[in-house]
N, C-alpha and C positions, 0 to 999 in steps of 0.2 A: 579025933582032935577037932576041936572048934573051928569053925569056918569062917573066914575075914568077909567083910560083906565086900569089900574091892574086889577078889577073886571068887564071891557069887555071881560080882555083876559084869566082869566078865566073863565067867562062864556061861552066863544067863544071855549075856547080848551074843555070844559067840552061837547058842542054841538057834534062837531066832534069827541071825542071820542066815543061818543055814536055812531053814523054815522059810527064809523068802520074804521075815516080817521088813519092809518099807527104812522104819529107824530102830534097830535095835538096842542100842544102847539107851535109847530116852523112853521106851518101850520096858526095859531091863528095871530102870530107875523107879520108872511111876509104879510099878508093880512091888518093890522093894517099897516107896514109900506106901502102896497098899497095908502090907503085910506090918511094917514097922506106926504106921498112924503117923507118918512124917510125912511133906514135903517134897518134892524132886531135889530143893538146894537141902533141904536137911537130912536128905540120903544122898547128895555128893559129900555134904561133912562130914560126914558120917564115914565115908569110905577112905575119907583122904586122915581123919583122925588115927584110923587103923582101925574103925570098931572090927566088934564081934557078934555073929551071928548066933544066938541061941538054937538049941536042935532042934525047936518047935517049930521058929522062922523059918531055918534055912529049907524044913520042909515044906511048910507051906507057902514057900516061895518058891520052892523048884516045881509043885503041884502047879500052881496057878502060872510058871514058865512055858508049862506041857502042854496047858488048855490056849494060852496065844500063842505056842508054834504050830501049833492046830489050825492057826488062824480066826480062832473066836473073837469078836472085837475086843478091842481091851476096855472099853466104855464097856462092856457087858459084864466082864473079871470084877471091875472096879464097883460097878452099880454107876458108877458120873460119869458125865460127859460136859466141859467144859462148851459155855456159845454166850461170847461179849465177857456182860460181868457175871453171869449167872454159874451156877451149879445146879446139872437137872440130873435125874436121877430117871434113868433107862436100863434097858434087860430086855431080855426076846419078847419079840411080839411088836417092838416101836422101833421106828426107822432112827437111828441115831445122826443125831447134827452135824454138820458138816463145817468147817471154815467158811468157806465158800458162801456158804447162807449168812452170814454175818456180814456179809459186806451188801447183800441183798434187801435184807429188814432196814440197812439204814435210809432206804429210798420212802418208807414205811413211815419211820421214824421221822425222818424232817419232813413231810408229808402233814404227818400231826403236830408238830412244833412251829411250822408256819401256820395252820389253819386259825383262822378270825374266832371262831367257837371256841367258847368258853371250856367247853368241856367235849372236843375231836370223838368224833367215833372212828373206831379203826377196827376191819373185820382182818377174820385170819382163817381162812379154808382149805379144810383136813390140817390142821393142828398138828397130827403125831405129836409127839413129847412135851408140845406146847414151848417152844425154843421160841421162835416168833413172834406169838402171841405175847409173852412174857417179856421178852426184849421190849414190844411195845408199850407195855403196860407198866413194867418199873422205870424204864427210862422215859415216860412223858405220863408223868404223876395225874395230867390234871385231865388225862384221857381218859372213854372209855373202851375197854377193848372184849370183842366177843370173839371166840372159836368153837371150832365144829368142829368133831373129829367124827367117822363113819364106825370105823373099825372095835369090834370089843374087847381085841388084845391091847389096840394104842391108848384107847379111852382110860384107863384106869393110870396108866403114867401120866400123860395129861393132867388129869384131879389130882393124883399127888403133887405134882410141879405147882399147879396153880392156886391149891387149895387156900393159900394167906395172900394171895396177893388180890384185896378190896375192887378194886377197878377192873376187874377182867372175871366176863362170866362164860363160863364153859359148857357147851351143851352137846348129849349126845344125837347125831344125827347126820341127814344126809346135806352136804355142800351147796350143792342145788338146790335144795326147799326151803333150807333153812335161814331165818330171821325176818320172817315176815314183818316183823314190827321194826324193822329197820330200814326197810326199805325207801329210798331217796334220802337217805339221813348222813351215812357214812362217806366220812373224807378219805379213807385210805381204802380197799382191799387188797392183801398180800394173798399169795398162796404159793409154797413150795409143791407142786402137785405130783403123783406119778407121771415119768418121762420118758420111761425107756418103753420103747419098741417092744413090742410081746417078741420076738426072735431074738431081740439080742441078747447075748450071753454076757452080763457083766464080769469084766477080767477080776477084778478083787476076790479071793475068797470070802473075806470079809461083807459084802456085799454080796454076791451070787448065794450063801450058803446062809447068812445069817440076817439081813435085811427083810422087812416081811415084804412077800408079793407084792401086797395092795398098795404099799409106798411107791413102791418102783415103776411096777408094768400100767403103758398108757392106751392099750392096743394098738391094734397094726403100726399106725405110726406114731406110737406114744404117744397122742395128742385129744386123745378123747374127753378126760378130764377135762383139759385147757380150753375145749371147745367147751362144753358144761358153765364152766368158772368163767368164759367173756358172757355168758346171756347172764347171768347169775349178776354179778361184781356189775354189770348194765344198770341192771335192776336197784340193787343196794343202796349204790353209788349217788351224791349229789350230783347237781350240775359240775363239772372243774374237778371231780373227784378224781382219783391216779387207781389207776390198778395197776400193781405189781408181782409182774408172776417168773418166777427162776423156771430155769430150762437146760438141756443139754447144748453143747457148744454147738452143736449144725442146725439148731431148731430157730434160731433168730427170725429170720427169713419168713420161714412158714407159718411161724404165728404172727407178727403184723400182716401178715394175709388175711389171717383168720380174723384180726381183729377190725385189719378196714373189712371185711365182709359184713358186722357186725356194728359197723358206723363205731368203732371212736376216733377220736383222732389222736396227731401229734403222737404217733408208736412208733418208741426206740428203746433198741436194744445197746446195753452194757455189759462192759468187759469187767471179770473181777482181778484180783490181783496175779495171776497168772497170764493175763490178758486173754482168756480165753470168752467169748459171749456168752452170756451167767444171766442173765436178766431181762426182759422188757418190759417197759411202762407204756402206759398209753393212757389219755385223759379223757370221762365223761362226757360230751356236749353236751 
């Protein structure tokens, strides 16, 4: 007998809850509008109409149930991952976007929206999926926006993400070396960098199991990149220029250390909407 999509997606959220998934039932939905080419609200209409599940659906919806009680991300099932107004298109091998970085780029973004240039440069070091860079570059048209990505699993989502968007040029390479010919030019530098500790275990499945290493691990105290990206973002940076770089909630502290070690000034850290420390800026002299 045909299957009502209401009592797939209860069934569906009731699986994943067992599974430990976070939100099941909105987890349940997206997945149901995967399989159907719909919506989150045109697979609630859908279930409150009384639809009906095809045998084909209801399979391959309970398939791709099985792979996120698994704990696969669901940005991976999907191929998208939602960051701002964008749709990026990620899969293993790239560290998938966070909320949390959204509220970070926008330190980024008015950065270039205030600058007197005609045409803002705005760098973006290790890229992954190109989330940041992108936010930068479609929301301040008249910018220009460069990213680096190291890695040759992230680098190819990256190119796909960015490939149409005119103002943002993407280069394979390392964070540190890269853009000699920008150097003293650029008003903004962003970087979401690897942050975690080589020892810490992150709790998420989702993250421990499917996140790539080189996203994540910062050595000993997660902070070896960040150390790289202040001499770096130094370099790049005009006089008055902002570097902004996301971080783990206990790392505030120790990197405006690291940054007055390195002469910027005016380094502070912000809270994102959880209030948890998400951020620090610090400006060029």
């Amino acid at each position: 007998m045909p299957e009502s999509l209401s009592t797939a997606l209860r069934a569906l959220a009731e699986r994943l809850s067992g599974a430990g998934v976070p939100d099941p039932l909105v987890d349940a939905e997206l997945l149901a509008g995967h399989v159907l080419g719909a919506s989150r609200g045109g697979v609630q209409a859908a279930a409150m109409r009384g639809d009906v599940l095809s045998e084909a659906d209801a399979s391959a919806l309970h398939a791709l149930g099985e792979r996120r009680a698994a704990r696969e991300p669901l940005q991976h099932i999907t191929g998208v991952a939602p960051f701002r107004s964008l749709e990026l298109a990620v899969g293993p091998g790239v560290f998938v976007p966070r909320p949390e970085t959204e509220t970070v780029v926008q330190f980024a973004i008015d950065a270039l929206l205030n600058a007197a240039e005609p045409a803002p440069v705005g760098v973006d070091l290790g890229t992954g999926s190109g989330a940041i860079a992108m936010a930068m570059a479609t929301e301040v048209p008249h910018s220009r926006v460069f990213a680096v990505e190291l890695s040759d699993e992230a680098y190819p989502w990256a190119a796909r993400n960015t490939a149409a968007v005119d103002n943002l040029t993407l280069v394979h390479g390392d964070l540190g070396t890269a853009f000699d010919e920008l150097v003293g030019t650029a008003v903004v530098v962003v970087s979401n960098p690897p942050y975690v500790p080589d020892e810490a275990i992150p709790r998420d499945p989702e993250v421990r199991l499917f996140d790539p290493a080189t996203a994540l691990y910062g050595g000993p105290d997660g902070l070896d990149v960040v150390r790289v990206i202040s001499k770096r973002a130094r370099q790049l940076l005009r006089p008055g220029g902002l570097l902004v770089l996301e971080h783990g909630e206990l790392q505030g502290a120790e990197i405006r250390g690291i940054l007055a070690e390195d002469g910027w000034r005016s380094a502070a850290t912000h809270q994102d909407l959880t209030r948890r420390d998400r951020a620090t800026t610090a400006l060029r002299p």
